[in-house]
C-alpha positions as CSV (number, residue, x, y, z in Angstrom):
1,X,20.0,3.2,4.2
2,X,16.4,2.9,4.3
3,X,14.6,3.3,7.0
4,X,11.3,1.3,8.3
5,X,8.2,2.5,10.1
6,X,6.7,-0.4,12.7
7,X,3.0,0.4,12.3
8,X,0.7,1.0,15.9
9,X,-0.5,-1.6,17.2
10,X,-4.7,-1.0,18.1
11,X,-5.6,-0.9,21.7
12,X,-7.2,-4.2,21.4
13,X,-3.5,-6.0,20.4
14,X,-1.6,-3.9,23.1
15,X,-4.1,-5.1,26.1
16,X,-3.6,-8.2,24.8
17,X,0.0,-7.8,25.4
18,X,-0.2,-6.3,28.6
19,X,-2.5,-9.6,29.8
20,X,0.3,-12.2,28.3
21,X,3.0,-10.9,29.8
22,X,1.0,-10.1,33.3
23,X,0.1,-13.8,32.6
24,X,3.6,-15.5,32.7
25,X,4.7,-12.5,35.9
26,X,5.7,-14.8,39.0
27,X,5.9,-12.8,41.5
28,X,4.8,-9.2,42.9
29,X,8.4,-7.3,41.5
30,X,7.8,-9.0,38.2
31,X,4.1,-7.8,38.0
32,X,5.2,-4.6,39.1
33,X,7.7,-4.0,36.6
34,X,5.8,-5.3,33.5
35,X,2.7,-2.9,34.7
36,X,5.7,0.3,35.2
37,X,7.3,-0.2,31.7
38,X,3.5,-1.0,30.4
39,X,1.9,2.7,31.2
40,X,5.5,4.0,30.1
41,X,5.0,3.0,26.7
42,X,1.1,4.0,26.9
43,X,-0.2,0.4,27.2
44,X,-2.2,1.2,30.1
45,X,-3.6,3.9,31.5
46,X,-3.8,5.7,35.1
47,X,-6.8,6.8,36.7
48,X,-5.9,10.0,38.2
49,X,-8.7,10.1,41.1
50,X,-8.0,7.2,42.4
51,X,-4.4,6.0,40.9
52,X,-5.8,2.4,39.3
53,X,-4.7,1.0,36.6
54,X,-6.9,0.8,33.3
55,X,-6.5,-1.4,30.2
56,X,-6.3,1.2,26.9
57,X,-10.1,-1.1,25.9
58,X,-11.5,0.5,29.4
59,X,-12.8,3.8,28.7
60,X,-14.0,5.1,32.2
61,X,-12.6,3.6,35.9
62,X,-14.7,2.1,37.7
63,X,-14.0,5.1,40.3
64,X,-16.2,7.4,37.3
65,X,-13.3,9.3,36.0
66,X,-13.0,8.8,31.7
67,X,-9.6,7.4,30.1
68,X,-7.3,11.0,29.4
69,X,-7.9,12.3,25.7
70,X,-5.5,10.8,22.8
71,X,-5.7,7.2,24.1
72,X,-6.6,4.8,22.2
């Protein structure tokens, strides 16, 4: 049995996965949800100092504090 690799997707493709499905979320537990299961699988990242939300394309908050190392 032979067994595939799916290739990373860049930071650019998974923001712009994060946005659709933020897009088509209805209400607040929808949103909420498809933001959790986003900086699960590293689609987004936390600012720390402040506890905001950052697409992977932002590379400092707006708070000051720089997106954690490894990224990208």
């Amino acid at each position: 049995m032979s067994t595939m690799t799916t290739p990373l997707l860049s930071a650019k493709d998974r923001t712009a996965a994060v946005v659709a499905l933020l897009s088509q979320a209805t209400t607040p537990q929808e949103r909420a949800t498809v933001k959790r299961v986003a900086l699960q699988a590293r689609f987004l990242w936390r600012c720390h100092p402040c506890r905001k939300n950052q697409f992977l394309t932002t590379a400092a908050c707006a708070c000051g504090a720089k997106r954690p190392e490894g990224l990208a």
